[in-house]
C-alpha positions as CSV (number, residue, x, y, z in Angstrom):
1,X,-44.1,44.0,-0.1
2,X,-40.8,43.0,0.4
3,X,-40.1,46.2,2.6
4,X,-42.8,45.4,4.7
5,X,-41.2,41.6,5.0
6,X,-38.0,43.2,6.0
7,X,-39.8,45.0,8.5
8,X,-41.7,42.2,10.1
9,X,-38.4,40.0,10.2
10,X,-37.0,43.0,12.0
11,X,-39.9,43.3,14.1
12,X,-39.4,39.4,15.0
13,X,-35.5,40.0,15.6
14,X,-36.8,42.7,18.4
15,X,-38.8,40.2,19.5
16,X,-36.4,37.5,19.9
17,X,-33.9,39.9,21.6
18,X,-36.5,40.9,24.2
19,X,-37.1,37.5,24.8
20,X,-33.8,36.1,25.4
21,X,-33.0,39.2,27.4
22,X,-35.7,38.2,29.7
23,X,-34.6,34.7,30.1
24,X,-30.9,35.4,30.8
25,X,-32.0,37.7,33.4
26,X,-34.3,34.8,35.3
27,X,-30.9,32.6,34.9
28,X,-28.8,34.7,36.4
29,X,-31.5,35.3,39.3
30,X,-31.5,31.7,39.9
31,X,-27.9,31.0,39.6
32,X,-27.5,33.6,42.7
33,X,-30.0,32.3,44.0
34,X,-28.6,28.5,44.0
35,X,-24.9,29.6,44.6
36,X,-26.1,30.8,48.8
37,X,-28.3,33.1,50.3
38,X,-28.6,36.9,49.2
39,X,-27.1,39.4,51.4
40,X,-28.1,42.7,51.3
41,X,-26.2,45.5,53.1
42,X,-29.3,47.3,55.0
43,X,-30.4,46.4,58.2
44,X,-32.4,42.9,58.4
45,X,-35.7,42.4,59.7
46,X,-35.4,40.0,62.8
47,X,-38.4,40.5,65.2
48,X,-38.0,38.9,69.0
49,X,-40.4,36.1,69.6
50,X,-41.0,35.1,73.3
51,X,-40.7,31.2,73.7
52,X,-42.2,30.3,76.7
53,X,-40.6,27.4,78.5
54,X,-42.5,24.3,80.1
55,X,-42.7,24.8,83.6
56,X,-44.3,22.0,86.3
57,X,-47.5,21.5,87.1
58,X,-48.1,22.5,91.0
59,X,-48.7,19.7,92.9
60,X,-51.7,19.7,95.0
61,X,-52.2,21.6,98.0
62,X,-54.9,22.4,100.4
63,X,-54.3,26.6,99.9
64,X,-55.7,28.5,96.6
65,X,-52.6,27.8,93.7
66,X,-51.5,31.8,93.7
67,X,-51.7,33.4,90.5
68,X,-48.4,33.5,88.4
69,X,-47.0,37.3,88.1
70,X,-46.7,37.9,84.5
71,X,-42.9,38.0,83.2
72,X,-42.0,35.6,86.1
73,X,-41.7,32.8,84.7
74,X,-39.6,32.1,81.6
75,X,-37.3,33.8,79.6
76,X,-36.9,35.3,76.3
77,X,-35.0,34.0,72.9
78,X,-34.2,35.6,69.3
79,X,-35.5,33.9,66.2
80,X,-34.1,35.4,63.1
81,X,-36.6,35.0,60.3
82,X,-35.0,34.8,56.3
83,X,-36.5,36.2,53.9
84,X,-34.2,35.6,51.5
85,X,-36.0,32.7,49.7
86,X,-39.9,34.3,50.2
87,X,-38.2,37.7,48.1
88,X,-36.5,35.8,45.6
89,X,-40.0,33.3,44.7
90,X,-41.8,37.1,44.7
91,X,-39.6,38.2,42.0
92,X,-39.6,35.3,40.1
93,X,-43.3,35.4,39.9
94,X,-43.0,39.3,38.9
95,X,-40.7,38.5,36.5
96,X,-43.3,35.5,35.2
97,X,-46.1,37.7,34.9
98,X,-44.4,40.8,33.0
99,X,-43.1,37.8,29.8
100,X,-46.7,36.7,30.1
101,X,-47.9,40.5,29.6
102,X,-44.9,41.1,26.8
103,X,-45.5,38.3,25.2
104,X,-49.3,38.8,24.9
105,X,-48.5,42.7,23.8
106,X,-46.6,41.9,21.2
107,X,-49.1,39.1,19.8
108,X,-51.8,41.3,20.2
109,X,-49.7,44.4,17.9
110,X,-49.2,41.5,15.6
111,X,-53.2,40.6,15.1
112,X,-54.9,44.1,15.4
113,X,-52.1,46.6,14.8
114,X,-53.1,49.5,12.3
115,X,-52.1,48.6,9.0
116,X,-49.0,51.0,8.0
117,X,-50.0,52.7,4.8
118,X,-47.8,52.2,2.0
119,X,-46.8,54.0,-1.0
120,X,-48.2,53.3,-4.4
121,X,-44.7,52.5,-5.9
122,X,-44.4,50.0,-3.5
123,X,-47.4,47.8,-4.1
124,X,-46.1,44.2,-5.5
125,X,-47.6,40.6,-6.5
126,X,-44.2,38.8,-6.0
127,X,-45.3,36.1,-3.4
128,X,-46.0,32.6,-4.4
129,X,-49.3,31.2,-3.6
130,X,-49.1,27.6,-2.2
131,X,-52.8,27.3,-3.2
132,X,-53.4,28.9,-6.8
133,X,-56.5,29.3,-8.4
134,X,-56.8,28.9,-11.7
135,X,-56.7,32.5,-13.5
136,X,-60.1,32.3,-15.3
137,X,-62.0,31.2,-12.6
138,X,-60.2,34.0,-9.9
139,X,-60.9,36.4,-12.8
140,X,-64.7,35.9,-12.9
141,X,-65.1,35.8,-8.9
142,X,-62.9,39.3,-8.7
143,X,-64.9,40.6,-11.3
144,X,-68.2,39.5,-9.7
145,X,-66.4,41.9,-6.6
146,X,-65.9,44.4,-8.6
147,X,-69.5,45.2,-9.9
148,X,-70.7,44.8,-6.2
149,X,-67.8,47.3,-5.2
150,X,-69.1,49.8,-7.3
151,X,-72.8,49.5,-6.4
152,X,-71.6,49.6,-2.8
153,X,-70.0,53.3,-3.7
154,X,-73.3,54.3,-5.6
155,X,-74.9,53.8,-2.4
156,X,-76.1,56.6,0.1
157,X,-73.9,56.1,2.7
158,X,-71.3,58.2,4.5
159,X,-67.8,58.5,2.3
160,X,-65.9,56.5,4.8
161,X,-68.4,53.6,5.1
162,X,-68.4,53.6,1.3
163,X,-64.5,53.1,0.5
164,X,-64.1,50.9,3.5
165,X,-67.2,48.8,2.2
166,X,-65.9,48.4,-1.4
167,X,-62.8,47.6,-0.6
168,X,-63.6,44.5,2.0
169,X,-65.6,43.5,-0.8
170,X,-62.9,43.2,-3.1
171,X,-60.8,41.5,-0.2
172,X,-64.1,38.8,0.1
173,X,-63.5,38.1,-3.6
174,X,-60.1,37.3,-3.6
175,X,-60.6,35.4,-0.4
176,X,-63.6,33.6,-2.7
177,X,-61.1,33.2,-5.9
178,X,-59.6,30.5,-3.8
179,X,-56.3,32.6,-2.7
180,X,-55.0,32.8,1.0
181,X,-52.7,35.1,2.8
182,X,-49.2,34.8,3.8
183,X,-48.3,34.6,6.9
184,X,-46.8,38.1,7.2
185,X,-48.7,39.2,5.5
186,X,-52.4,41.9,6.2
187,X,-55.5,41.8,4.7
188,X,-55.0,45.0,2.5
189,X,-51.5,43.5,1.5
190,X,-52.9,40.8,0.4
191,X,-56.1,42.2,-1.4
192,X,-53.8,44.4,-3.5
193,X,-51.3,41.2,-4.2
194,X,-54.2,39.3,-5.8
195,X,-55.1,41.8,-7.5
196,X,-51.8,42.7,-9.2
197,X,-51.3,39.1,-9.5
198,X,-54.4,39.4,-12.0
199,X,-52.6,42.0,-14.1
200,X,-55.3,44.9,-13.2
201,X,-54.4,48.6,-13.3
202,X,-51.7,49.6,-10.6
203,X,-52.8,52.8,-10.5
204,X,-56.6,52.2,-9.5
205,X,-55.4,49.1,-7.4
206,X,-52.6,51.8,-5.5
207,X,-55.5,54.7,-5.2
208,X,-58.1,52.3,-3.4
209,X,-55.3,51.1,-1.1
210,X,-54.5,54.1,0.1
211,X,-57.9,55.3,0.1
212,X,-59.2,53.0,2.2
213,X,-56.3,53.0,4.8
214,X,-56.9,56.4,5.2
215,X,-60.2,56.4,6.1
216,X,-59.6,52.9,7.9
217,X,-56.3,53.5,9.9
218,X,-56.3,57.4,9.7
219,X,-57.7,60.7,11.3
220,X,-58.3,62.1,7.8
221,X,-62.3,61.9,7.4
222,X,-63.3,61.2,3.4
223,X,-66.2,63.2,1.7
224,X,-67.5,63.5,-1.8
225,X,-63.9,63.9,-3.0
226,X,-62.5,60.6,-1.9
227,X,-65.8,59.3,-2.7
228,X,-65.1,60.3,-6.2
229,X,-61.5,59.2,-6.7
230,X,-62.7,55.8,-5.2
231,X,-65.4,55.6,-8.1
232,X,-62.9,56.5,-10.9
233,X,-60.7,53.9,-9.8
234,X,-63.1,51.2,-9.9
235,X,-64.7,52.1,-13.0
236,X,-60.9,52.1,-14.2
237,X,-60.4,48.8,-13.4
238,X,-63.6,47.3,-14.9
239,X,-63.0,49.6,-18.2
240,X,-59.3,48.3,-18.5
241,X,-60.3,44.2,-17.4
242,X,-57.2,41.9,-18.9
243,X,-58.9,40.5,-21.9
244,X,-61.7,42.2,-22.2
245,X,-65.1,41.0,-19.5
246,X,-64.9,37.7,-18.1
247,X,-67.7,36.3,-20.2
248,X,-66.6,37.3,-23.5
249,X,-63.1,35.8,-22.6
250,X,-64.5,32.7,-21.8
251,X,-66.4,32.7,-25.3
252,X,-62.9,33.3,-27.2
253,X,-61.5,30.1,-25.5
254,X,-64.1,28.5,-26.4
């Protein structure tokens, strides 16, 4: 757990870099900008525009007014045209939309990013809860889970449907014990931190982990094999339930 922290905070640090980067670069664009006009060494576009000049009605005459020759009358004048200001507000607004798109991108890795899979050994339940249930009471909902986790795996289904569907299910129960996830924290983080936190098996918790992100987030497909190990591992955790079934614990305290 806490090497996936340390890789999120890194992940933010990247983050914060790019960012900053990004923004130094628009202030240096408008500080040249501000400090005169750009000049670039190539040639600059200046096109000729004629200006006609105001010439005198005819006065009236008895003969037809003859028609004017064309280029008679007037002359022609430059008008340079700067682009200076036009280019600079295009690249402002490119540089506008490509923080939009990195910013987006890197929210949208954050939400629906494929869940690195993580080593048994790894696997942890030291993160505080601000909401705690009481132990009892998460113990019975988990458990509830549990049996319908292993009726889900009983099921004719295809192997990866199967692990995938008994593991969300014992995510839903921890989610219905009343606990909540951090906020670095992934769904299959926290099912297995809520379930360590209950003092189940770390073995069976570590083997449907990895299980299910294999056949959730890999290219592996299960079969009957998988299928198996995931049955073992929940029967292992209902066989070796911290003080015995929920029921007959409650009847003890009683």
């Amino acid at each position: 757990m806490r090497a996936s922290a340390g890789a999120s905070g890194s992940g933010r640090r990247s983050s914060a870099v790019l960012v900053v980067t990004i923004v130094s670069a628009l202030l240096v664009v408008a500080a040249a900008a501000f400090a005169g006009p750009l000049r670039f060494g190539g040639p600059r576009w200046s096109p000729t525009i004629a200006l006609p000049t105001a010439t005198t009605a005819p006065g009236p005459t008895a003969a037809t007014t003859p028609t004017a020759q064309p280029g008679a009358a007037g002359h022609r004048s430059t008008l340079h045209v700067d682009l200076t200001w036009p280019l600079l507000i295009a690249g402002l607004v490119v540089l506008a939309l490509v923080v939009v798109l990195l910013v987006r991108l890197l929210g949208r890795r954050r939400r629906g990013g494929a869940e690195p899979g993580l080593p048994t050994g790894l696997l942890t339940d030291d993160v505080s809860d601000v909401d705690v249930p009481t132990t009892a009471a998460a113990m019975r909902t988990v458990h509830r889970g549990l049996a319908r986790a292993l009726d889900v795996i009983d099921q004719d289904r295809p192997a990866s449907d199967a692990i995938t569907a008994a593991w969300l299910g014992l995510q839903e129960a921890a989610e219905d014990a009343g606990y909540r996830r951090q906020i670095a924290e992934t769904p299959t983080e926290f099912t297995a931190r809520v379930l360590l936190r209950l003092e189940l098996d770390r073995n069976a918790v570590g083997t449907l982990r990895d299980l299910y992100v294999m056949v959730r987030f890999g290219t592996t497909p299960a079969g009957p094999t998988e299928v198996q190990a995931a049955r073992v591992a929940l029967r292992t955790l209902q066989e070796r339930w911290p003080g015995g079934t929920p029921t007959a614990a409650s009847e003890q305290r009683r």
